[in-house]
C-alpha positions as CSV (number, residue, x, y, z in Angstrom):
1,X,0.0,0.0,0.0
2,X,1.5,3.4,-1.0
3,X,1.5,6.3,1.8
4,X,0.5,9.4,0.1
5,X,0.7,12.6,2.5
6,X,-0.2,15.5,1.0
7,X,2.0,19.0,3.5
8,X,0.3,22.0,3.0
9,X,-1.5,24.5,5.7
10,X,-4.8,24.1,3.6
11,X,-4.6,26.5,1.2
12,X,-6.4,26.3,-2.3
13,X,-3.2,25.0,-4.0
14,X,-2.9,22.5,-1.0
15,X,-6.6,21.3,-1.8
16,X,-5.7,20.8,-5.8
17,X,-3.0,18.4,-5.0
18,X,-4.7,16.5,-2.4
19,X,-7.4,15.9,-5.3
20,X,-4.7,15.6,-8.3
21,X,-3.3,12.8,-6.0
22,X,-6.7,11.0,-5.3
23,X,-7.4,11.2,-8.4
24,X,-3.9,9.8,-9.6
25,X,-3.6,6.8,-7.5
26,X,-7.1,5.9,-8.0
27,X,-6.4,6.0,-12.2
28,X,-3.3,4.2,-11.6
29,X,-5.3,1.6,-9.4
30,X,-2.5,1.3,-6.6
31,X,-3.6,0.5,-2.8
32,X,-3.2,3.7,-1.1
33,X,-4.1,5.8,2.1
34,X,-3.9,9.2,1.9
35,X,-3.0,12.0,4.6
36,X,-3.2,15.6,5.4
37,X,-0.3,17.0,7.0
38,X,-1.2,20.3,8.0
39,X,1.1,20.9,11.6
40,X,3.5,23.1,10.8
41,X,5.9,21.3,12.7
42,X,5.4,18.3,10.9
43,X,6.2,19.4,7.5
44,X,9.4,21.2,9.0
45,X,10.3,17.3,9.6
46,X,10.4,16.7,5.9
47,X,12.7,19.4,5.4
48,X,9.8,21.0,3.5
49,X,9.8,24.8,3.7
50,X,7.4,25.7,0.7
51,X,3.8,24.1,0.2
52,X,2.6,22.1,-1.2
53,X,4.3,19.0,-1.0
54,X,3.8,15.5,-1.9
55,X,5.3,12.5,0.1
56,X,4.9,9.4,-1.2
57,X,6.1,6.7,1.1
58,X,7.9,9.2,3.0
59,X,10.1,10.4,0.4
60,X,9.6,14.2,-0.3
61,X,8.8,14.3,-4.2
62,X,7.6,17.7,-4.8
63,X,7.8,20.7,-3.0
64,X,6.3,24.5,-3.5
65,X,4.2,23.7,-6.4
66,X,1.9,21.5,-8.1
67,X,2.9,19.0,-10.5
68,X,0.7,17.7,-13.6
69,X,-1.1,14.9,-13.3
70,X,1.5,13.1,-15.3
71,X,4.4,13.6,-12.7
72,X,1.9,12.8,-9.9
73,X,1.2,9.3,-11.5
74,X,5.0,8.8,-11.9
75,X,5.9,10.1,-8.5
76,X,3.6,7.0,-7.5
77,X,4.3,4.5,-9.2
């Protein structure tokens, strides 16, 4: 099962890539569980200073923008 977590303090960018990511794993038709990492302190533990950010199976792959739907598929597979 793939561990998406989506850091972001919930702004509208934040809200895109938690659905771009839904979206991606469900098209791609992986086992997944998503999460919202919203605590400030918790994305500082990534080493994540800008949001959004996608983890997947905590490994940082983006950071401070929102990727295509494309790289989203390939950052989970």
């Amino acid at each position: 099962m793939k561990k998406l977590q989506i850091l972001g303090t919930g702004c509208a960018k934040c809200t895109q890539l938690a659905e771009a990511t839904e979206h991606a794993a469900q098209l791609l038709g992986v086992p997944y569980e998503i999460e919202k990492v919203t605590e400030i302190q918790r994305i500082m533990a990534f080493g994540v200073m800008r949001t959004p950010a996608l983890v997947v199976d905590g490994v940082v792959k983006a950071s401070g923008r929102l990727p295509s739907s494309d790289e989203i598929r390939q950052m989970i597979q």
